[in-house]
mmCIF file of the N, C-alpha and C atoms, coordinates in Angstrom:
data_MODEL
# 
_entry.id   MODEL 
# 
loop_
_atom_site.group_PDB 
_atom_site.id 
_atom_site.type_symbol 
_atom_site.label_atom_id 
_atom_site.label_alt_id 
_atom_site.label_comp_id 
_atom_site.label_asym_id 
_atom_site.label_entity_id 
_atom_site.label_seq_id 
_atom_site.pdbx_PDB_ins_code 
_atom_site.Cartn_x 
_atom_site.Cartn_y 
_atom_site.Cartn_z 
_atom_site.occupancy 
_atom_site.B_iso_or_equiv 
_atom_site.pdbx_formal_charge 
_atom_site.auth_seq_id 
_atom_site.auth_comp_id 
_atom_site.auth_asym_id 
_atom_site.auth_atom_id 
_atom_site.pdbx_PDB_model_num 
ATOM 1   N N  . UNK A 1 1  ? 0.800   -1.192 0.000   1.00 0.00 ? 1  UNK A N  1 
ATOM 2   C CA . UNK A 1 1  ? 0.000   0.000  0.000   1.00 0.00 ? 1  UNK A CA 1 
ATOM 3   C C  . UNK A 1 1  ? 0.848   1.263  0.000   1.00 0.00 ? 1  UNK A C  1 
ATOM 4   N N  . UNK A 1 2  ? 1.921   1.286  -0.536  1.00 0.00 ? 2  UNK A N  1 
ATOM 5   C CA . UNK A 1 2  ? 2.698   2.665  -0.530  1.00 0.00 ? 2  UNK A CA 1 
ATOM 6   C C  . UNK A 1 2  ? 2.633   3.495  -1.578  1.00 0.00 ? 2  UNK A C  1 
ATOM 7   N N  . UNK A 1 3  ? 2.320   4.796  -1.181  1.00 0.00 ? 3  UNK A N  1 
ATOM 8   C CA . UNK A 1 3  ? 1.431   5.843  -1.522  1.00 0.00 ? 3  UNK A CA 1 
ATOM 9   C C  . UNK A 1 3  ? -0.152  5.979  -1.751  1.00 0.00 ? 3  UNK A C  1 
ATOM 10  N N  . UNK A 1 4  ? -0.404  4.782  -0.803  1.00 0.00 ? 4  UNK A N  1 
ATOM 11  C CA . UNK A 1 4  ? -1.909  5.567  -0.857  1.00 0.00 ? 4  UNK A CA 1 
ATOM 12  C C  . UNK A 1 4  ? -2.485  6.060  -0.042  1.00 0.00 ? 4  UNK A C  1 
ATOM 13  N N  . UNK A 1 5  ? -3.521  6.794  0.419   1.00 0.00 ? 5  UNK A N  1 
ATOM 14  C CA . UNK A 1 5  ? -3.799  7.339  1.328   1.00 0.00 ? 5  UNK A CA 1 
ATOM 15  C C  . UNK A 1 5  ? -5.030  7.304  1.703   1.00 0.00 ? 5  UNK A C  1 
ATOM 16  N N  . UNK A 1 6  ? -5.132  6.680  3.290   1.00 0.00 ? 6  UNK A N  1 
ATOM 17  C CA . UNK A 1 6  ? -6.606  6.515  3.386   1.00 0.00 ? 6  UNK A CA 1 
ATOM 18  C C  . UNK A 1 6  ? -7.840  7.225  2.697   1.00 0.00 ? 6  UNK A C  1 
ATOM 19  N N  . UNK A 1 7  ? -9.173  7.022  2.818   1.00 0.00 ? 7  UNK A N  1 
ATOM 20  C CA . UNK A 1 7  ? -10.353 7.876  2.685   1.00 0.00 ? 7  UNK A CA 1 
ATOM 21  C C  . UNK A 1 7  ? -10.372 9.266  3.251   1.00 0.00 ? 7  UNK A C  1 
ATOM 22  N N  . UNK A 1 8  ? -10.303 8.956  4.936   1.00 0.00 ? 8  UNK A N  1 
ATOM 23  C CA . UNK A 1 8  ? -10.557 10.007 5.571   1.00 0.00 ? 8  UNK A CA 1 
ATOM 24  C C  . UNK A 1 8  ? -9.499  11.322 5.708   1.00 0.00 ? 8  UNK A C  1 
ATOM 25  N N  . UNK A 1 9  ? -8.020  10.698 5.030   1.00 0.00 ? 9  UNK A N  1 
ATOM 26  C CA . UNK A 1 9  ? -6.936  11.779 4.791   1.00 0.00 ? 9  UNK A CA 1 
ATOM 27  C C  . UNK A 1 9  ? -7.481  12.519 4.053   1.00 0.00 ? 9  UNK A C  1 
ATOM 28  N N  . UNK A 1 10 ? -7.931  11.931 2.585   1.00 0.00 ? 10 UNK A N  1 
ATOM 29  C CA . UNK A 1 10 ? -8.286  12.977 1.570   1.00 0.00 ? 10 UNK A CA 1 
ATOM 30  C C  . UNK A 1 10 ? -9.202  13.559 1.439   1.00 0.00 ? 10 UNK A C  1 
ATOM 31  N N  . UNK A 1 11 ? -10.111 13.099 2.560   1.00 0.00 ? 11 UNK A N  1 
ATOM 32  C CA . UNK A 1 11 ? -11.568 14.165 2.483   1.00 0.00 ? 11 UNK A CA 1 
ATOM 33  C C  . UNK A 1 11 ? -10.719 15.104 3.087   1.00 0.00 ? 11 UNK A C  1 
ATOM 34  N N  . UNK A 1 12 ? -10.001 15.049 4.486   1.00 0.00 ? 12 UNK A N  1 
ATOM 35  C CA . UNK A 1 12 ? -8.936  16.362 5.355   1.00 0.00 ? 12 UNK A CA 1 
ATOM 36  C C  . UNK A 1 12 ? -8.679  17.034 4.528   1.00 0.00 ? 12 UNK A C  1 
ATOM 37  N N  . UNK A 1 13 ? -7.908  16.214 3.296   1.00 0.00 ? 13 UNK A N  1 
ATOM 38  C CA . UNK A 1 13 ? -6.698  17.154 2.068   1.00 0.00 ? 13 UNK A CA 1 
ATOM 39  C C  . UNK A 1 13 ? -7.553  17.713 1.295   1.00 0.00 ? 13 UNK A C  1 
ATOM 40  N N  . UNK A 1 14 ? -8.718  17.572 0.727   1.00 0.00 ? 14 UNK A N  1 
ATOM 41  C CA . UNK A 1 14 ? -9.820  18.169 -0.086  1.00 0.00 ? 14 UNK A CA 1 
ATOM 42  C C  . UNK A 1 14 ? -10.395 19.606 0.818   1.00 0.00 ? 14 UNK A C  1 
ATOM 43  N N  . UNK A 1 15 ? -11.018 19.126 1.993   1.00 0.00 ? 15 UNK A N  1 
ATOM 44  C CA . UNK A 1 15 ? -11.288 20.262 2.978   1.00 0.00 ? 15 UNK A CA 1 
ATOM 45  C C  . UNK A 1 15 ? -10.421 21.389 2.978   1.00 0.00 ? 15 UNK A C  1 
ATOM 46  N N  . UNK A 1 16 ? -9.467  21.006 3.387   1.00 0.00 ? 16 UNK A N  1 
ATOM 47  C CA . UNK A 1 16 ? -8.258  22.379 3.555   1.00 0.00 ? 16 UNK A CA 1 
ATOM 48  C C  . UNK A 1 16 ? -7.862  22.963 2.324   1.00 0.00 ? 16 UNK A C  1 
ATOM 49  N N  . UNK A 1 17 ? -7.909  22.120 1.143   1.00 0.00 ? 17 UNK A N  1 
ATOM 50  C CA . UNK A 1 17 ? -7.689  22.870 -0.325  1.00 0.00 ? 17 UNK A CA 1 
ATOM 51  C C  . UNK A 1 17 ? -8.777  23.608 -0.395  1.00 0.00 ? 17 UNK A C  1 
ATOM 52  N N  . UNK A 1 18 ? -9.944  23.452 -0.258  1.00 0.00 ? 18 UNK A N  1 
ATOM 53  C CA . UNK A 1 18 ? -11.346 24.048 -0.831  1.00 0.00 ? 18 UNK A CA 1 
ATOM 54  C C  . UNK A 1 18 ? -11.119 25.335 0.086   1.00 0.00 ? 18 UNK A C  1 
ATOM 55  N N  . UNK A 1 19 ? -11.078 25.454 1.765   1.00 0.00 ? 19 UNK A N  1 
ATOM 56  C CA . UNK A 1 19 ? -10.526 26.307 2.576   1.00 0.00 ? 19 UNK A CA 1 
ATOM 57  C C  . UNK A 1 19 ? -9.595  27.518 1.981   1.00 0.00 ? 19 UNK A C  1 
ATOM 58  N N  . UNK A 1 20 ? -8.285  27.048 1.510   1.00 0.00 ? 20 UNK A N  1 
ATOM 59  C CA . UNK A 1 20 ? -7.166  27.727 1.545   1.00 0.00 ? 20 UNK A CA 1 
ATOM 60  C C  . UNK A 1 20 ? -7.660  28.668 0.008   1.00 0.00 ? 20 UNK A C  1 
ATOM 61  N N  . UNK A 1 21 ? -8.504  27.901 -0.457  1.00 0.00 ? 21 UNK A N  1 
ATOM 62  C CA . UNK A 1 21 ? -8.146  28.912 -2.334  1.00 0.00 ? 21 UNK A CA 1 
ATOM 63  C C  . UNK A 1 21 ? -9.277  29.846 -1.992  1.00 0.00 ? 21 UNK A C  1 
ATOM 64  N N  . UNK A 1 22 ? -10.633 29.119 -0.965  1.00 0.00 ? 22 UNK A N  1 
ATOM 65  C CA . UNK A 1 22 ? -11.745 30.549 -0.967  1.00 0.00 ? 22 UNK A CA 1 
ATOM 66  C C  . UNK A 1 22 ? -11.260 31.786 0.183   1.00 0.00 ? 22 UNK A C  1 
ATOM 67  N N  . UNK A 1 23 ? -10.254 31.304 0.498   1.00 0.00 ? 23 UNK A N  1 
ATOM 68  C CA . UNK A 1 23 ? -9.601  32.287 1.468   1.00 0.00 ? 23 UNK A CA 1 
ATOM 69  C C  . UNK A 1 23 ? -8.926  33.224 0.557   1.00 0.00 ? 23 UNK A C  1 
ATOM 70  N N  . UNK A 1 24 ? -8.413  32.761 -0.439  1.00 0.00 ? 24 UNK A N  1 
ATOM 71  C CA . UNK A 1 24 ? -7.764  32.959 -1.046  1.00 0.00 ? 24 UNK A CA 1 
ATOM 72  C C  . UNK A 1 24 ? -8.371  33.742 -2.366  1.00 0.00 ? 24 UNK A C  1 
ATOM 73  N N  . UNK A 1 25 ? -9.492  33.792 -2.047  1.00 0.00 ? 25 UNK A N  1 
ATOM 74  C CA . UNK A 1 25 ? -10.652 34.656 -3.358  1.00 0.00 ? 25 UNK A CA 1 
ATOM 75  C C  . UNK A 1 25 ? -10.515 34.303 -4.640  1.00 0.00 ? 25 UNK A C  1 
ATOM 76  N N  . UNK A 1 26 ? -10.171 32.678 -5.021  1.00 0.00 ? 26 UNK A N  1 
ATOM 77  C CA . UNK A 1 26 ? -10.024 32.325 -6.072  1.00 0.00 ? 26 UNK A CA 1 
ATOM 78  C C  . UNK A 1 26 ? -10.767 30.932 -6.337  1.00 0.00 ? 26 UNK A C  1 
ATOM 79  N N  . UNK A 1 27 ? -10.641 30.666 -8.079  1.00 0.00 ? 27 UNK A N  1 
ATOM 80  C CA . UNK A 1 27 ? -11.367 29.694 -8.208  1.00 0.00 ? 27 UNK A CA 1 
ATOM 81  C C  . UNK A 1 27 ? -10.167 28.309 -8.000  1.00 0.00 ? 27 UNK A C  1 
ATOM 82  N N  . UNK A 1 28 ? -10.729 27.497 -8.336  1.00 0.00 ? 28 UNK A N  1 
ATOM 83  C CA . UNK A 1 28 ? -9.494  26.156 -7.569  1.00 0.00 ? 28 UNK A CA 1 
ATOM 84  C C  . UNK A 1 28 ? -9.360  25.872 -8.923  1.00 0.00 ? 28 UNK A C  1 
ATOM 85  N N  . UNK A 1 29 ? -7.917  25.266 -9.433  1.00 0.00 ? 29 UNK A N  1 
ATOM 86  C CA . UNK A 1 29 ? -7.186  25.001 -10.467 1.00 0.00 ? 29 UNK A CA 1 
ATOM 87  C C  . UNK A 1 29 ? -7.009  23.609 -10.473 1.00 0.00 ? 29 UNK A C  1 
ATOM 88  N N  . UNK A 1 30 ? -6.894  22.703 -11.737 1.00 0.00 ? 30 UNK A N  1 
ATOM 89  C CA . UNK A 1 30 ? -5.923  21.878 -11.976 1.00 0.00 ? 30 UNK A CA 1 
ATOM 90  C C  . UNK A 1 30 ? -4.648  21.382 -11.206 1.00 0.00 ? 30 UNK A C  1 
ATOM 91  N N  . UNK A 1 31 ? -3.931  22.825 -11.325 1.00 0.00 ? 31 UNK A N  1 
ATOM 92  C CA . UNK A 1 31 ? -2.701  22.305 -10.421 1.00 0.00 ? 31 UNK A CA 1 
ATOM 93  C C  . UNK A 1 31 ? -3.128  22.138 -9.047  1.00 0.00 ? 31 UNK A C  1 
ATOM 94  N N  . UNK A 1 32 ? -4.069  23.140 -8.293  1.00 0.00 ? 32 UNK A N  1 
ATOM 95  C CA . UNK A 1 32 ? -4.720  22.771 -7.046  1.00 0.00 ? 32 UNK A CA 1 
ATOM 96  C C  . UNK A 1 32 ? -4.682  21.563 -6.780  1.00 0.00 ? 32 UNK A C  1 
ATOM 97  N N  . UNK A 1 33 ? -5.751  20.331 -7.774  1.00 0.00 ? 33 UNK A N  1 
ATOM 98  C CA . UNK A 1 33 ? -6.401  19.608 -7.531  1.00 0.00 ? 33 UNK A CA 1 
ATOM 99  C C  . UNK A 1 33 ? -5.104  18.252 -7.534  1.00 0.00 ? 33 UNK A C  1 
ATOM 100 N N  . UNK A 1 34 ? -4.060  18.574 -8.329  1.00 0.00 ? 34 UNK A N  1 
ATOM 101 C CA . UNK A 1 34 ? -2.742  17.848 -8.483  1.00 0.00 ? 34 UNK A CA 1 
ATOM 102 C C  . UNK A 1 34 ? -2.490  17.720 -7.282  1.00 0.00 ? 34 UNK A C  1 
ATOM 103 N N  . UNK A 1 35 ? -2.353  18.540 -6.446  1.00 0.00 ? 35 UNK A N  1 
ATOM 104 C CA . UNK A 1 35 ? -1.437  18.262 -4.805  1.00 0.00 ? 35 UNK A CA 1 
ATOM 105 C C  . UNK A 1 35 ? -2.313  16.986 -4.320  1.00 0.00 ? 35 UNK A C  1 
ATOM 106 N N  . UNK A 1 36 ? -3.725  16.837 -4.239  1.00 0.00 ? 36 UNK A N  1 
ATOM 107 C CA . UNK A 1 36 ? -4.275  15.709 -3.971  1.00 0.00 ? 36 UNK A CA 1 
ATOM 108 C C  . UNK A 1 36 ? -3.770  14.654 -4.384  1.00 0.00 ? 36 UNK A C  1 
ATOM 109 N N  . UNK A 1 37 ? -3.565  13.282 -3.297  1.00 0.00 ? 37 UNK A N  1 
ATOM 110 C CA . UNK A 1 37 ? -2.777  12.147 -3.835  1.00 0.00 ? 37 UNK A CA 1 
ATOM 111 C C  . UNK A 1 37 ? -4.250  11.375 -4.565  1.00 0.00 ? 37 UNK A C  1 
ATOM 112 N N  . UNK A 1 38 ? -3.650  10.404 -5.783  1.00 0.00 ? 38 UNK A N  1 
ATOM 113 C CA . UNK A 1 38 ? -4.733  9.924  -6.406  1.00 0.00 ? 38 UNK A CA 1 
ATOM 114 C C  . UNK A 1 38 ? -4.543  8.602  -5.729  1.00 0.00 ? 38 UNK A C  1 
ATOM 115 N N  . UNK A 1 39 ? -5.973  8.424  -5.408  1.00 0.00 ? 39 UNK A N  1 
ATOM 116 C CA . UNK A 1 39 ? -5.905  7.149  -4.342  1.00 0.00 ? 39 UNK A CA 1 
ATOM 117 C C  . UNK A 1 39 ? -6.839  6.123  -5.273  1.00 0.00 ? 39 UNK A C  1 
ATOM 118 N N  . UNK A 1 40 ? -7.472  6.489  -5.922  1.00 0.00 ? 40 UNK A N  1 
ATOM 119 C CA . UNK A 1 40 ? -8.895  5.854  -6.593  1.00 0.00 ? 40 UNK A CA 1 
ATOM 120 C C  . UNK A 1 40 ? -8.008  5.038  -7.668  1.00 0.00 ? 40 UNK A C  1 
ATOM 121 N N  . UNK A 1 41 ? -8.577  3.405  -7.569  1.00 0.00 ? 41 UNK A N  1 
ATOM 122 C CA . UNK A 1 41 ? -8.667  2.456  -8.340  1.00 0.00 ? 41 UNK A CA 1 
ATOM 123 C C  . UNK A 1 41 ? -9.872  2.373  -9.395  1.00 0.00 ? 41 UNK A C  1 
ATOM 124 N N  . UNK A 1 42 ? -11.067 2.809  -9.038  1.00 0.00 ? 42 UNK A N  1 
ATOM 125 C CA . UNK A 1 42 ? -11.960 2.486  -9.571  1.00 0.00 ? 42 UNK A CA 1 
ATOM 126 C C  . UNK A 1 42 ? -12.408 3.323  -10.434 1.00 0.00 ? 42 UNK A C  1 
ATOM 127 N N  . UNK A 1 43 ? -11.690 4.385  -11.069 1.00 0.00 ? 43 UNK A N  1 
ATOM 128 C CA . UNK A 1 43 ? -12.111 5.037  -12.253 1.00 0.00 ? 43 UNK A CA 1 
ATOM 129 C C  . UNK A 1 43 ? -13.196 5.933  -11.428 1.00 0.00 ? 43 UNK A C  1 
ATOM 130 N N  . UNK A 1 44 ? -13.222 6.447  -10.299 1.00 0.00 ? 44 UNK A N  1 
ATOM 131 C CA . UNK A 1 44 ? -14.261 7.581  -9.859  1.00 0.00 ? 44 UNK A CA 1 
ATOM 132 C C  . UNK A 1 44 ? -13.300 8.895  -9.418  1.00 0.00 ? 44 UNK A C  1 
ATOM 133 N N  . UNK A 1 45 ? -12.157 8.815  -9.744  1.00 0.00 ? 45 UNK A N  1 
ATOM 134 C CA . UNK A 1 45 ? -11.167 9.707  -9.688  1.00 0.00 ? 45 UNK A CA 1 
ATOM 135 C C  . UNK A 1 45 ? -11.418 11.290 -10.391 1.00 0.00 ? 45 UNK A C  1 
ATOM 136 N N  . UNK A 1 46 ? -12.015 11.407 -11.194 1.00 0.00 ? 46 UNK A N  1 
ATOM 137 C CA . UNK A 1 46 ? -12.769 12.523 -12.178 1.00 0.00 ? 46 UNK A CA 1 
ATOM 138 C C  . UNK A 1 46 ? -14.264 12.928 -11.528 1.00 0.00 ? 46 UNK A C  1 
ATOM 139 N N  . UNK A 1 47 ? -14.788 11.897 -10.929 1.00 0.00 ? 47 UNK A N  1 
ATOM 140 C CA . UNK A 1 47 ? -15.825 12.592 -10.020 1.00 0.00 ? 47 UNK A CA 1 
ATOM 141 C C  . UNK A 1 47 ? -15.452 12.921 -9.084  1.00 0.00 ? 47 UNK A C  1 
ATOM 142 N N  . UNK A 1 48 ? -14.677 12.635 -7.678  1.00 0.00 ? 48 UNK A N  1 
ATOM 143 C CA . UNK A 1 48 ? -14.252 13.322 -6.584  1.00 0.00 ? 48 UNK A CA 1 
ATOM 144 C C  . UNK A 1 48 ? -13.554 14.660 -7.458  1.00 0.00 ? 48 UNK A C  1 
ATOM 145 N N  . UNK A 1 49 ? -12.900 14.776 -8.307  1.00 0.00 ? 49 UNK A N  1 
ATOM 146 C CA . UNK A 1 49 ? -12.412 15.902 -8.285  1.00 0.00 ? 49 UNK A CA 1 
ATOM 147 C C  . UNK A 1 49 ? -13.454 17.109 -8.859  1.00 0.00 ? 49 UNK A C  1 
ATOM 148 N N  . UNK A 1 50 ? -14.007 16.353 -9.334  1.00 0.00 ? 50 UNK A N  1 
ATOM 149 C CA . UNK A 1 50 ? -15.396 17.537 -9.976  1.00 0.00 ? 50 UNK A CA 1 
ATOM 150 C C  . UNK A 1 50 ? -16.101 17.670 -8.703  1.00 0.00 ? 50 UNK A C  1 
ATOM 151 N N  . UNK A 1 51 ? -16.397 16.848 -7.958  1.00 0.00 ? 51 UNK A N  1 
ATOM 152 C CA . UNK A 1 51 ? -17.108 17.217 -6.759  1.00 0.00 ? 51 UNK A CA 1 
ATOM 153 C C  . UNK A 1 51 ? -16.382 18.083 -5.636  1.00 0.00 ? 51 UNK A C  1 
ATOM 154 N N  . UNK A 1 52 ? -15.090 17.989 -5.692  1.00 0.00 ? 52 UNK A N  1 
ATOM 155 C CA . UNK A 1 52 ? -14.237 19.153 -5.070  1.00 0.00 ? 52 UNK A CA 1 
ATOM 156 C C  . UNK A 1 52 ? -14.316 20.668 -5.653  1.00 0.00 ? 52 UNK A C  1 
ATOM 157 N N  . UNK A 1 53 ? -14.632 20.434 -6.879  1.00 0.00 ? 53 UNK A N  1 
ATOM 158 C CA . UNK A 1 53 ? -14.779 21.555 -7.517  1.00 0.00 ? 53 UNK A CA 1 
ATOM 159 C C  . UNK A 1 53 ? -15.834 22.208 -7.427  1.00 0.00 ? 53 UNK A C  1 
ATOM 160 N N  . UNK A 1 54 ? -17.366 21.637 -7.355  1.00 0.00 ? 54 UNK A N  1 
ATOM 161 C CA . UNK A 1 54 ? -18.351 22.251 -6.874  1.00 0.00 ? 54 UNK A CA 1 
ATOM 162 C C  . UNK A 1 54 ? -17.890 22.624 -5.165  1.00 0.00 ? 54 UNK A C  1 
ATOM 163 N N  . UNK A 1 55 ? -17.842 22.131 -4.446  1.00 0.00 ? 55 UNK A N  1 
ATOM 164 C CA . UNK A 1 55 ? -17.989 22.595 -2.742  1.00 0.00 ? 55 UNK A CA 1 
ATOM 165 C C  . UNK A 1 55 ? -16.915 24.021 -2.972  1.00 0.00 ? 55 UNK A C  1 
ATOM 166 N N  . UNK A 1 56 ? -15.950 24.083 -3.787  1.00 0.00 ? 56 UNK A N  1 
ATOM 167 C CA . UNK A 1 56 ? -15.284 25.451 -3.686  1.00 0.00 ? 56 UNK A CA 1 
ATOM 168 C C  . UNK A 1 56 ? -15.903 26.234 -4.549  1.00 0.00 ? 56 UNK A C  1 
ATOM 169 N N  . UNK A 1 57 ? -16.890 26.760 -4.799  1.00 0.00 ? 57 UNK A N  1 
ATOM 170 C CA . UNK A 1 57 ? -18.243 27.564 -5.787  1.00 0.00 ? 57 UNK A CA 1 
ATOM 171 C C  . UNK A 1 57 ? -18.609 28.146 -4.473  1.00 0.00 ? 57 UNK A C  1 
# 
């Protein structure tokens, strides 16, 4: 299991990104969404990140 990272890390790591960029008075980027480790096997990897992308709206 090296480099992956539990569930509940990356909801943390999603939280604090969505946090830091509306603090930040901006919209969240690509590269933003890069710092997130990709943990997803199952091809739902493009929906968590679209769904990160709505909660920072």
């Amino acid at each position: 299991m090296l480099g992956d990272v539990p569930l509940g890390l990356l909801d943390a790591q999603a939280f604090a990104l969505v946090r830091r960029v509306s603090a930040e008075g901006r919209e969240i980027t690509d590269a933003d969404l890069d710092t997130l480790r990709n943990i997803c096997r199952c091809g739902t990897y493009p929906r968590i990140r679209e769904a990160i992308r709505s909660a920072a709206l």
